[in-house]
PDBQT receptor file of N, H, CA, C and O in Angstrom, charges set to zero:
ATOM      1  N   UNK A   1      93.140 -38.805  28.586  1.00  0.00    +0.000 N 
ATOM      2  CA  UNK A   1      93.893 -38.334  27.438  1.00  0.00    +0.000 C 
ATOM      3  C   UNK A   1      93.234 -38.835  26.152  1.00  0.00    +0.000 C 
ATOM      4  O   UNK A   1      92.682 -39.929  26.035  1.00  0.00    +0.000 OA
ATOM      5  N   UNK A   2      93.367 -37.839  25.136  1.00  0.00    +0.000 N 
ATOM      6  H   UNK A   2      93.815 -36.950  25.232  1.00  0.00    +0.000 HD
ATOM      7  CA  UNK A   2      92.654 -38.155  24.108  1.00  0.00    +0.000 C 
ATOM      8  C   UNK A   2      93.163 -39.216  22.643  1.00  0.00    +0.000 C 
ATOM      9  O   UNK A   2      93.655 -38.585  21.707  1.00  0.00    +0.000 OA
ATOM     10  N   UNK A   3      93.100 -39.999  22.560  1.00  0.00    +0.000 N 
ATOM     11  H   UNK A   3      92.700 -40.511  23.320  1.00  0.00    +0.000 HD
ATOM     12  CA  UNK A   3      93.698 -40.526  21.465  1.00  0.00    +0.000 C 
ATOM     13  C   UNK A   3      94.085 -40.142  19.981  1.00  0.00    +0.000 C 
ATOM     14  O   UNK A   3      93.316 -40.292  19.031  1.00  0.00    +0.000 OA
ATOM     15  N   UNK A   4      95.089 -39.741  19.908  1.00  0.00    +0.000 N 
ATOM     16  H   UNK A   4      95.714 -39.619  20.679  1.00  0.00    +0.000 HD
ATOM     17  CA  UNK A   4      95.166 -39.117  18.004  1.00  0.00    +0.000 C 
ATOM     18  C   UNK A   4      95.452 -39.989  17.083  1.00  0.00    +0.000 C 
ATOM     19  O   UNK A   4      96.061 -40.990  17.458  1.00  0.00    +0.000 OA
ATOM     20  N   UNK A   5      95.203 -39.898  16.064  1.00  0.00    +0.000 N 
ATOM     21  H   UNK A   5      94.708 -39.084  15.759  1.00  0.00    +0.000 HD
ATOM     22  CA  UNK A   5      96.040 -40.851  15.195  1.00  0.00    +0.000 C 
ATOM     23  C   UNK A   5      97.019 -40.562  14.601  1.00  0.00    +0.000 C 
ATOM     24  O   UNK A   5      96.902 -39.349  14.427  1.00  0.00    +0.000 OA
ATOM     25  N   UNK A   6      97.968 -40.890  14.145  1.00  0.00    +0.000 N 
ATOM     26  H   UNK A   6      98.064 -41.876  14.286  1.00  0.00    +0.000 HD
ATOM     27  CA  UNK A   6      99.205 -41.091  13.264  1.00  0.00    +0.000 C 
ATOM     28  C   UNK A   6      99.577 -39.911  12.476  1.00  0.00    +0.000 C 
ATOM     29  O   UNK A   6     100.636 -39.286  12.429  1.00  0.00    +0.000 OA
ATOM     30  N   UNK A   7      98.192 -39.712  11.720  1.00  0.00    +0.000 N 
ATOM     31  H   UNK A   7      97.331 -40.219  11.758  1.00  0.00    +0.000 HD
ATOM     32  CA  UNK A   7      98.254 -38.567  10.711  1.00  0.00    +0.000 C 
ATOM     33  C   UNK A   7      98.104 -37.094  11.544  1.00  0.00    +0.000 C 
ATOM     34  O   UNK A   7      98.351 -36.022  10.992  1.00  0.00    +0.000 OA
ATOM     35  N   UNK A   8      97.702 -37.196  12.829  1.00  0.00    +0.000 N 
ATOM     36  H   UNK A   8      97.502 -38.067  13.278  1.00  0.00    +0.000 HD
ATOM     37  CA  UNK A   8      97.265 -35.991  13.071  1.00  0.00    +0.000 C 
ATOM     38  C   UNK A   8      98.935 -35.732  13.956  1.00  0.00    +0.000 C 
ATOM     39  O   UNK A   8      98.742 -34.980  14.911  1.00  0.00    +0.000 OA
ATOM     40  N   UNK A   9     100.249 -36.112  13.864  1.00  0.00    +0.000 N 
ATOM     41  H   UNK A   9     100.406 -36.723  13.088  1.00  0.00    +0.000 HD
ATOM     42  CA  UNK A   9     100.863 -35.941  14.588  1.00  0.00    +0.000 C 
ATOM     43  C   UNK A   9     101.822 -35.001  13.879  1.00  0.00    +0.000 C 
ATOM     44  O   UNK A   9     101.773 -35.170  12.661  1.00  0.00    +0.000 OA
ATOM     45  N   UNK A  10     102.760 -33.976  14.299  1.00  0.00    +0.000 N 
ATOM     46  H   UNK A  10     102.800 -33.840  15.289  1.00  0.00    +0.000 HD
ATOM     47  CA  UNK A  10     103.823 -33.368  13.753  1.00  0.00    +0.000 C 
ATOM     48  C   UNK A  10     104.558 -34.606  12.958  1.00  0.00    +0.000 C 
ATOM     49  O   UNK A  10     104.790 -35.738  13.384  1.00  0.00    +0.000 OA
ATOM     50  N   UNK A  11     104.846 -34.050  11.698  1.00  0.00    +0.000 N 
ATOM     51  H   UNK A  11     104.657 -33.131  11.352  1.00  0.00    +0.000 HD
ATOM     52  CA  UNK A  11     105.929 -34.924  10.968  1.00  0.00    +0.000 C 
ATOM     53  C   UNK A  11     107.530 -34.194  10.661  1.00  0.00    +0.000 C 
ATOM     54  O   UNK A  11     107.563 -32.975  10.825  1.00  0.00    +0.000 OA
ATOM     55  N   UNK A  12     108.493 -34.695  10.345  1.00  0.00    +0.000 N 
ATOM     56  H   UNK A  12     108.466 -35.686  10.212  1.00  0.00    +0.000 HD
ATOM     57  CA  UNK A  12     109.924 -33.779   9.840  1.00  0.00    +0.000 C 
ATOM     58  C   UNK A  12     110.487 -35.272   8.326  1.00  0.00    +0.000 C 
ATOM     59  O   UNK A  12     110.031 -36.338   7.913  1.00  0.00    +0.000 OA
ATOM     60  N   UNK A  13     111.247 -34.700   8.145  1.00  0.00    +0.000 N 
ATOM     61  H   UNK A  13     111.618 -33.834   8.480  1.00  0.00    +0.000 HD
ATOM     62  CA  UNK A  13     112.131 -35.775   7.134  1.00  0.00    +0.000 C 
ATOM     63  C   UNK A  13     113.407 -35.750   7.500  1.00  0.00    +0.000 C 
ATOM     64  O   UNK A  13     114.198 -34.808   7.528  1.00  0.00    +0.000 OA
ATOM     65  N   UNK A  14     113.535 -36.852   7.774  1.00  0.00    +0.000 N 
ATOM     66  H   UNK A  14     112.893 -37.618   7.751  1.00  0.00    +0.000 HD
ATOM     67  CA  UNK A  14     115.388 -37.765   8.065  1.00  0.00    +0.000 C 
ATOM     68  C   UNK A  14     116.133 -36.752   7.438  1.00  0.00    +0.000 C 
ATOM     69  O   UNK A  14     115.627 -36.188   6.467  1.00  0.00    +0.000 OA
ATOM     70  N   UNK A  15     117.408 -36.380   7.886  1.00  0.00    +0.000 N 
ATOM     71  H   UNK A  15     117.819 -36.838   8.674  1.00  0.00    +0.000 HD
ATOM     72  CA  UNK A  15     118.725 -35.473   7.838  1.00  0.00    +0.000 C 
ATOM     73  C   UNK A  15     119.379 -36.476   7.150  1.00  0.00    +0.000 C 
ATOM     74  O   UNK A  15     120.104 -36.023   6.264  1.00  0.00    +0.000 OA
ATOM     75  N   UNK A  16     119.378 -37.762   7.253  1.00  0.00    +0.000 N 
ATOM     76  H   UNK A  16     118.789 -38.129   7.973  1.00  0.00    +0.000 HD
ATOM     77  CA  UNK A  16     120.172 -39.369   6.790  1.00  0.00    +0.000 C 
ATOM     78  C   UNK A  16     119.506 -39.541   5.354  1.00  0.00    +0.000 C 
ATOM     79  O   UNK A  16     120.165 -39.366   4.328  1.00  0.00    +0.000 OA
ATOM     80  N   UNK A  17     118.156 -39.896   5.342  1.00  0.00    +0.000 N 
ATOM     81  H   UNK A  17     117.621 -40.038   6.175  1.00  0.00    +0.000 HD
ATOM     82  CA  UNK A  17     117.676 -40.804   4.570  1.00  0.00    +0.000 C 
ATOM     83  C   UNK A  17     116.537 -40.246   3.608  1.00  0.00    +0.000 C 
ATOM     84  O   UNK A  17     116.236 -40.522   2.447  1.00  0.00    +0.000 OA
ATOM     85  N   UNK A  18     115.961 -39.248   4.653  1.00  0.00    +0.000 N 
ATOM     86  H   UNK A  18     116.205 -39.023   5.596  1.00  0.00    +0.000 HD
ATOM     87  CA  UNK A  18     115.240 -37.870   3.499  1.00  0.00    +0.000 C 
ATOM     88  C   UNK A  18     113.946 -38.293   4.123  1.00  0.00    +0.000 C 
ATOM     89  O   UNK A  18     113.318 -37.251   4.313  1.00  0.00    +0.000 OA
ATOM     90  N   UNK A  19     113.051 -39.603   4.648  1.00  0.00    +0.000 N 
ATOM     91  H   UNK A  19     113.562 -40.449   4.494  1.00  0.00    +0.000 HD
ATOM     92  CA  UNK A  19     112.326 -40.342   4.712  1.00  0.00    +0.000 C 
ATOM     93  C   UNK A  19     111.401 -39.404   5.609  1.00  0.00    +0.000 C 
ATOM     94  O   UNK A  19     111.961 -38.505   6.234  1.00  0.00    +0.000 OA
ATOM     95  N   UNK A  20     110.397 -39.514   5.684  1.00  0.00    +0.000 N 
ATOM     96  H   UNK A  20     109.941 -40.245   5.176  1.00  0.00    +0.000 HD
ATOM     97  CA  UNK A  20     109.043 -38.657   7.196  1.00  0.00    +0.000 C 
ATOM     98  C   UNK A  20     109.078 -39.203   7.540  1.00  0.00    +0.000 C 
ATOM     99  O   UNK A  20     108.928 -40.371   7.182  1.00  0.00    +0.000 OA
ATOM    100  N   UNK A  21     109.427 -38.536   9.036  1.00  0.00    +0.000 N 
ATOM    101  H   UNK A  21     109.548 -37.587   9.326  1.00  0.00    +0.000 HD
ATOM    102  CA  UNK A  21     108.867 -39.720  10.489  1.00  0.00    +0.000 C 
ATOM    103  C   UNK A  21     108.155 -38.770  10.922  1.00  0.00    +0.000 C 
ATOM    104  O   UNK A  21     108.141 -37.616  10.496  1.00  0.00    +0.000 OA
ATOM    105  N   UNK A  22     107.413 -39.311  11.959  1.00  0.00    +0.000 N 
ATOM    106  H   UNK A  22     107.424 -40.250  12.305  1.00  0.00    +0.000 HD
ATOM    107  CA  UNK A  22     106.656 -38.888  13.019  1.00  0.00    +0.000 C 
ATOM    108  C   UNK A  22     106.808 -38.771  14.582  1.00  0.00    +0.000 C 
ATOM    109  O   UNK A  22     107.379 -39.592  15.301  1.00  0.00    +0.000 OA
ATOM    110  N   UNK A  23     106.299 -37.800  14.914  1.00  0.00    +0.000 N 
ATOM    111  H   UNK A  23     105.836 -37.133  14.330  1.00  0.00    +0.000 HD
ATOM    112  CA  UNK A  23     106.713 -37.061  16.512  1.00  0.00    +0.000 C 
ATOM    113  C   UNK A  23     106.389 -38.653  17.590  1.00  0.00    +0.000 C 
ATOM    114  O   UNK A  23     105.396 -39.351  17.387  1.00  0.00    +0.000 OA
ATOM    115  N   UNK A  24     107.277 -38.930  18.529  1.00  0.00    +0.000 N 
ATOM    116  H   UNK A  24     108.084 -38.363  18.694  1.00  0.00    +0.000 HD
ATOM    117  CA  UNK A  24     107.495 -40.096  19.297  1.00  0.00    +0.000 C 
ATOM    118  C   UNK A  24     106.824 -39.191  20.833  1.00  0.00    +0.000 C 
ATOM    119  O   UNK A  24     106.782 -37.985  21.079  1.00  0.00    +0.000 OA
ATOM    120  N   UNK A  25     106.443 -40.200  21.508  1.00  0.00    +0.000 N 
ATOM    121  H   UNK A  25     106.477 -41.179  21.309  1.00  0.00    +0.000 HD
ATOM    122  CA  UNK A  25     105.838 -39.888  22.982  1.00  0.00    +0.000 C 
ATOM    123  C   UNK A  25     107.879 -39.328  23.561  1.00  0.00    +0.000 C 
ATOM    124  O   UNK A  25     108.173 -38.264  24.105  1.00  0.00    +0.000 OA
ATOM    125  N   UNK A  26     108.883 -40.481  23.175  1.00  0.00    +0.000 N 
ATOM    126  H   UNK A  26     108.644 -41.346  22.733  1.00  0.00    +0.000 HD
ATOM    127  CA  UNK A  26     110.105 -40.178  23.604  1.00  0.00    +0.000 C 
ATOM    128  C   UNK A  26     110.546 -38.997  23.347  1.00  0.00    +0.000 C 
ATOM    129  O   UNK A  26     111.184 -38.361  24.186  1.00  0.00    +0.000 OA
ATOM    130  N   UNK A  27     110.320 -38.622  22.375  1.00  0.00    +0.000 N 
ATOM    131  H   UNK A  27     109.802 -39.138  21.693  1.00  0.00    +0.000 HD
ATOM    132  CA  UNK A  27     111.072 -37.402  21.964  1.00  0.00    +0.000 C 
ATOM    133  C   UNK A  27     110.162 -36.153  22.369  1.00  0.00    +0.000 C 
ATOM    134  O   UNK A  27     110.091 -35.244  21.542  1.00  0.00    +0.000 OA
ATOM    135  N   UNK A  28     109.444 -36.028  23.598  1.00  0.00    +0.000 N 
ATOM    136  H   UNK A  28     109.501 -36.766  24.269  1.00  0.00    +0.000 HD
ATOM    137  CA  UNK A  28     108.662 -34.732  23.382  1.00  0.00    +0.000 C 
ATOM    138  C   UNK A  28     109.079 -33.555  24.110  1.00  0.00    +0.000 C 
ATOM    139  O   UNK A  28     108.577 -32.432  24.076  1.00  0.00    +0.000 OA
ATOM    140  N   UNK A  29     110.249 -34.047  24.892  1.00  0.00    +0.000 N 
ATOM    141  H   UNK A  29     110.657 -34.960  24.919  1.00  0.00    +0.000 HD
ATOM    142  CA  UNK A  29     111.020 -33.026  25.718  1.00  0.00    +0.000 C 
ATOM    143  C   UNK A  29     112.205 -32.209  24.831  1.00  0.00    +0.000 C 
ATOM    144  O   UNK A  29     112.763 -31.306  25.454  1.00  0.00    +0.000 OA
ATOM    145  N   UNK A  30     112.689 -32.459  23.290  1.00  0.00    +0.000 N 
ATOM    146  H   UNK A  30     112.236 -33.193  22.784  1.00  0.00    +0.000 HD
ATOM    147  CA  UNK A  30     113.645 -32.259  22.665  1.00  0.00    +0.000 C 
ATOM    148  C   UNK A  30     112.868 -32.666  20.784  1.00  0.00    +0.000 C 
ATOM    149  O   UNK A  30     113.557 -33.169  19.897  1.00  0.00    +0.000 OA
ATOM    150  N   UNK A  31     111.853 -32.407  20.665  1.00  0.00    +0.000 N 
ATOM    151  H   UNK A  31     111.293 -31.998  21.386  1.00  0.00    +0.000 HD
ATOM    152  CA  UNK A  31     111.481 -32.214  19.561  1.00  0.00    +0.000 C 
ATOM    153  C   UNK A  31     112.500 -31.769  18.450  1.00  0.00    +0.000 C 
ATOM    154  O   UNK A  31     113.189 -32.357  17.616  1.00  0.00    +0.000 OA
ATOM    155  N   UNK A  32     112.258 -30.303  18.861  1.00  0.00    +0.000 N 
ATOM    156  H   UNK A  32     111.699 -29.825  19.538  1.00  0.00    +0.000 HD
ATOM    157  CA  UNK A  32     113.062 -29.141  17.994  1.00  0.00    +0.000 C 
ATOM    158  C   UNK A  32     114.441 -29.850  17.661  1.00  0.00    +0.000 C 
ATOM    159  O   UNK A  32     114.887 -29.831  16.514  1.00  0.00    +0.000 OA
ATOM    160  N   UNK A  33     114.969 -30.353  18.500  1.00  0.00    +0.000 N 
ATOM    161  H   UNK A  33     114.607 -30.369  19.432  1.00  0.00    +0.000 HD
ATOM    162  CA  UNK A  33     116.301 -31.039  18.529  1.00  0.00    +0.000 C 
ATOM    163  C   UNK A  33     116.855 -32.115  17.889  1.00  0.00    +0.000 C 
ATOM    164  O   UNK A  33     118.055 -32.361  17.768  1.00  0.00    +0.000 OA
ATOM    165  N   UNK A  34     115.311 -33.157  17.221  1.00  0.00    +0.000 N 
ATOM    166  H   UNK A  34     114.336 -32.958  17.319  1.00  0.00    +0.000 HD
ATOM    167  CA  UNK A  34     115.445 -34.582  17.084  1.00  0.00    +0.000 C 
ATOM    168  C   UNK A  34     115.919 -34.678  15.161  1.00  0.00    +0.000 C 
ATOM    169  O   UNK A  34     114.957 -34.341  14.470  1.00  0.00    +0.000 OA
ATOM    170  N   UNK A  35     116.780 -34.942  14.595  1.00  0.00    +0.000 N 
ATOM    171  H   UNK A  35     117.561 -35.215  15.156  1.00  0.00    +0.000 HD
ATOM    172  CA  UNK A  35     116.944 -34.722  13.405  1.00  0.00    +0.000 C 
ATOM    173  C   UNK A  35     116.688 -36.165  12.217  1.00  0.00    +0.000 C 
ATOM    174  O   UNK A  35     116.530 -36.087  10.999  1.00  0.00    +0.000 OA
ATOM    175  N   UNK A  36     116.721 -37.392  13.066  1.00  0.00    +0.000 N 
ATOM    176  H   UNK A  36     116.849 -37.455  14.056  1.00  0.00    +0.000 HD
ATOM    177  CA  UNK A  36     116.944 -38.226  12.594  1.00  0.00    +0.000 C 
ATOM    178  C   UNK A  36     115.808 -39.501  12.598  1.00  0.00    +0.000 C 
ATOM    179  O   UNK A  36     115.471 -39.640  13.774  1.00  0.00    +0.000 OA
ATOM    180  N   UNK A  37     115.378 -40.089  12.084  1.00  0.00    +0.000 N 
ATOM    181  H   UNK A  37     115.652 -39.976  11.129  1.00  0.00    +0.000 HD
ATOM    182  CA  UNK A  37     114.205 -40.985  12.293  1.00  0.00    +0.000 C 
ATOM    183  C   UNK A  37     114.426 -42.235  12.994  1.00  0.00    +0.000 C 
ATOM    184  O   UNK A  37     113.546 -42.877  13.567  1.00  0.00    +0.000 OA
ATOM    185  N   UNK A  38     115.821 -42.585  12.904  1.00  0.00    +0.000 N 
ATOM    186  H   UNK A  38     116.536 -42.064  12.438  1.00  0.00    +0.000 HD
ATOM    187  CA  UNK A  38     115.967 -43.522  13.958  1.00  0.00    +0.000 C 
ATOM    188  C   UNK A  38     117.557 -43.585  14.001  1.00  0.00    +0.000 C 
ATOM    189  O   UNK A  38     118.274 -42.887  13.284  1.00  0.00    +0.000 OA
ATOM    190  N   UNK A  39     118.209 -44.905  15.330  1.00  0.00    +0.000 N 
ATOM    191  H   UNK A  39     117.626 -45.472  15.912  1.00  0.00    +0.000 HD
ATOM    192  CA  UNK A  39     119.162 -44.811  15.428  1.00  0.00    +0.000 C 
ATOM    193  C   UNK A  39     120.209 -45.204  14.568  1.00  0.00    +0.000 C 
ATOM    194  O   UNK A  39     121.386 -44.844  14.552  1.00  0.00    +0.000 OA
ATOM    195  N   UNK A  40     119.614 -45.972  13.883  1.00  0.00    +0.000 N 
ATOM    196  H   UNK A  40     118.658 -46.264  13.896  1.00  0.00    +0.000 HD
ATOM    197  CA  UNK A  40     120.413 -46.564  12.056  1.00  0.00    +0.000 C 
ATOM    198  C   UNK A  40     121.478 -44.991  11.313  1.00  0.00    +0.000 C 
ATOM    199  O   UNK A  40     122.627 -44.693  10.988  1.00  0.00    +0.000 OA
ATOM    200  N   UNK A  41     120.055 -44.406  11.390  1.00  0.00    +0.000 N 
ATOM    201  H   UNK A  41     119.121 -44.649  11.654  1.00  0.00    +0.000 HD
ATOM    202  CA  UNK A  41     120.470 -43.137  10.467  1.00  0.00    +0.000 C 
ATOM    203  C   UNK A  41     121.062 -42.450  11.326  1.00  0.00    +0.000 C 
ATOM    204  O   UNK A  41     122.224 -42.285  10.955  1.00  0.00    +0.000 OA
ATOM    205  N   UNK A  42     120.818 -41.857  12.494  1.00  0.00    +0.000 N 
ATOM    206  H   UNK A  42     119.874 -41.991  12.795  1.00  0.00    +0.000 HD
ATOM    207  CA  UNK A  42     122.098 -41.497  12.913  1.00  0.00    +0.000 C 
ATOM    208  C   UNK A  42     122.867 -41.916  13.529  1.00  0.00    +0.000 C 
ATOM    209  O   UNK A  42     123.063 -41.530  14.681  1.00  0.00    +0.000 OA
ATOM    210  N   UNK A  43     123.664 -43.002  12.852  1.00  0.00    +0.000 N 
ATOM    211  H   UNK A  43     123.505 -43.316  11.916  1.00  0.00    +0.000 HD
ATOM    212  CA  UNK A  43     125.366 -43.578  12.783  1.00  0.00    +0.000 C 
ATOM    213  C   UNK A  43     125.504 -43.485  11.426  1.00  0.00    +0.000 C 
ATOM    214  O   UNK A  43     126.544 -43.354  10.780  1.00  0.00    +0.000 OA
ATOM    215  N   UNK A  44     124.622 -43.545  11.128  1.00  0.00    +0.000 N 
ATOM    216  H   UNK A  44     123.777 -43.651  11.653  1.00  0.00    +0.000 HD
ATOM    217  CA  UNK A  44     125.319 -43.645   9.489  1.00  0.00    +0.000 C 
ATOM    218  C   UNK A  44     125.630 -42.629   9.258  1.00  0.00    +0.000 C 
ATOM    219  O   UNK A  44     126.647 -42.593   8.565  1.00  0.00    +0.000 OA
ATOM    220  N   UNK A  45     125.083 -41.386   9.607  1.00  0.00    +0.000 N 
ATOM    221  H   UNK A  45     124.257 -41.416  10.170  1.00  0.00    +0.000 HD
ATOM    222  CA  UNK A  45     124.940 -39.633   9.168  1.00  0.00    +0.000 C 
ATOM    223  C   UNK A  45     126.175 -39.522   9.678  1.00  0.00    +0.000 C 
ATOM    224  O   UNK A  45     126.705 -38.801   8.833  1.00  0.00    +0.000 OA
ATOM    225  N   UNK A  46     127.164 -39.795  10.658  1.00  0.00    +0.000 N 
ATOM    226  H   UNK A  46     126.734 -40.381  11.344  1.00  0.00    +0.000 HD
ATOM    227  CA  UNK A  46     128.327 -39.883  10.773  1.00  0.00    +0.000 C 
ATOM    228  C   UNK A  46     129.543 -40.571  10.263  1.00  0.00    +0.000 C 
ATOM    229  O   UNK A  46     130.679 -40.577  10.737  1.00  0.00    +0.000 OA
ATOM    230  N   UNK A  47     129.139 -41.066   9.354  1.00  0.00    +0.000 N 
ATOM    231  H   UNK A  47     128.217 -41.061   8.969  1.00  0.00    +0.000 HD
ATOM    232  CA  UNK A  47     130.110 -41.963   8.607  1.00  0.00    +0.000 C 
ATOM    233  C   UNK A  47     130.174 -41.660   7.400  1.00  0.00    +0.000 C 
ATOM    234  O   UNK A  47     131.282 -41.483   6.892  1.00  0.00    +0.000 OA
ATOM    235  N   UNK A  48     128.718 -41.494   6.466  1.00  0.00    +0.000 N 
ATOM    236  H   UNK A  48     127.818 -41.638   6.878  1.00  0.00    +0.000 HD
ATOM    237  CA  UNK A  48     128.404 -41.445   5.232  1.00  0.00    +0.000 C 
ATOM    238  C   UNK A  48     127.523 -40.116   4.942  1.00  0.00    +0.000 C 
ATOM    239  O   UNK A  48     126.536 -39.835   5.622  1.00  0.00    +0.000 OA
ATOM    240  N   UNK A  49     127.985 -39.327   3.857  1.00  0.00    +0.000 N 
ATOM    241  H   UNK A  49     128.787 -39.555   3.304  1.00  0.00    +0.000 HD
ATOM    242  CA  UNK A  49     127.501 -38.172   3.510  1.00  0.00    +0.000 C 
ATOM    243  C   UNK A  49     126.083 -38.431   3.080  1.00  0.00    +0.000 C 
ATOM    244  O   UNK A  49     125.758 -39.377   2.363  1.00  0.00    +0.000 OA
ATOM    245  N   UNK A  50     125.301 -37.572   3.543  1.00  0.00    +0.000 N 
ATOM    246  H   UNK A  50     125.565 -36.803   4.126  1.00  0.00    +0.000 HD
ATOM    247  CA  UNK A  50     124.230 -37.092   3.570  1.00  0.00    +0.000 C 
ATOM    248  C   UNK A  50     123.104 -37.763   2.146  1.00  0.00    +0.000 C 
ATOM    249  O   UNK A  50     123.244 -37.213   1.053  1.00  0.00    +0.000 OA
ATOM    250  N   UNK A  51     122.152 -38.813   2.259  1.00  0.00    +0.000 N 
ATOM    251  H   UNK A  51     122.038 -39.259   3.146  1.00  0.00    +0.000 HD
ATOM    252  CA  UNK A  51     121.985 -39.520   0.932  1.00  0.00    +0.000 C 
ATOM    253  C   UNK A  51     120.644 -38.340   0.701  1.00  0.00    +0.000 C 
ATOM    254  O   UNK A  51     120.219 -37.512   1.506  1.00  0.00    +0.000 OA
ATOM    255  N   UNK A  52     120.139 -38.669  -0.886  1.00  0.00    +0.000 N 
ATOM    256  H   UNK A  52     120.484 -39.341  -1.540  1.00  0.00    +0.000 HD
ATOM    257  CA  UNK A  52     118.849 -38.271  -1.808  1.00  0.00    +0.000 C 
ATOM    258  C   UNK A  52     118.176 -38.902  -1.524  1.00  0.00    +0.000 C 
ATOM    259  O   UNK A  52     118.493 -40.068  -1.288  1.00  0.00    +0.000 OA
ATOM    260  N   UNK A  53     116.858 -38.448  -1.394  1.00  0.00    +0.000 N 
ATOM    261  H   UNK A  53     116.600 -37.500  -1.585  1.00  0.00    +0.000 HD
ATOM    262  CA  UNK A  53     115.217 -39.165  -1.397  1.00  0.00    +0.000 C 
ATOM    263  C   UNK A  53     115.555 -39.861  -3.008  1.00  0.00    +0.000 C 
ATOM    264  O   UNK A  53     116.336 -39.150  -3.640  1.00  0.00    +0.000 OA
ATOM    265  N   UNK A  54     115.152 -40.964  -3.663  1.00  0.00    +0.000 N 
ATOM    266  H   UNK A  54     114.518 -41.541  -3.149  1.00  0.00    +0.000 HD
ATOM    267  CA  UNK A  54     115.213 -41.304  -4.969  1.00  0.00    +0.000 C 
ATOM    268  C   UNK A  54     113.437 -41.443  -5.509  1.00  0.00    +0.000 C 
ATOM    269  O   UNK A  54     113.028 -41.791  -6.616  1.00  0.00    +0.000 OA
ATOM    270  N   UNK A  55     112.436 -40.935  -3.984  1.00  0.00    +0.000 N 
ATOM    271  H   UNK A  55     112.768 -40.653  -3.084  1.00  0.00    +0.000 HD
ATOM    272  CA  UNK A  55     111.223 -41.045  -4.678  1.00  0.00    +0.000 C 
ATOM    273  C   UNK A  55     110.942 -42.703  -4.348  1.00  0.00    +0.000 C 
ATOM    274  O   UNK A  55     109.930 -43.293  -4.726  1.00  0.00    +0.000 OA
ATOM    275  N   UNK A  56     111.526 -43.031  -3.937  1.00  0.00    +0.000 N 
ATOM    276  H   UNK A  56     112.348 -42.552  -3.630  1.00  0.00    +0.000 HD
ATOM    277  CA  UNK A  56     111.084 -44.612  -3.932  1.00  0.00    +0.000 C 
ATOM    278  C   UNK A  56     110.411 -45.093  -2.686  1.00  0.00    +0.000 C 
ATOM    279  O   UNK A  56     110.046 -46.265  -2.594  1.00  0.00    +0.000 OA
TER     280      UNK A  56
């Protein structure tokens, strides 16, 4: 298997936090599906309305 780096991987931005993450070996069966960059943000995305990127 060939090694990629980081940059060469699918990216999305947090539904929570606005933030880019990057495609996980875990998540490759449910991609399309994955909305959130980690498990922080989604609990919070259930509690607390939806925050702004502030650019920071």
């Amino acid at each position: 298997m060939k090694m990629r780096r980081k940059s060469d991987l699918p990216t999305k931005l947090c539904a929570s936090c606005g933030r880019p993450f990057a495609w996980r070996k875990k998540w490759a069966r449910d991609w399309e599906s994955v909305r959130y960059c980690s498990e922080r943000c989604r609990r919070s995305a259930k509690t607390e309305p939806p925050r702004r990127n502030r650019g920071n």
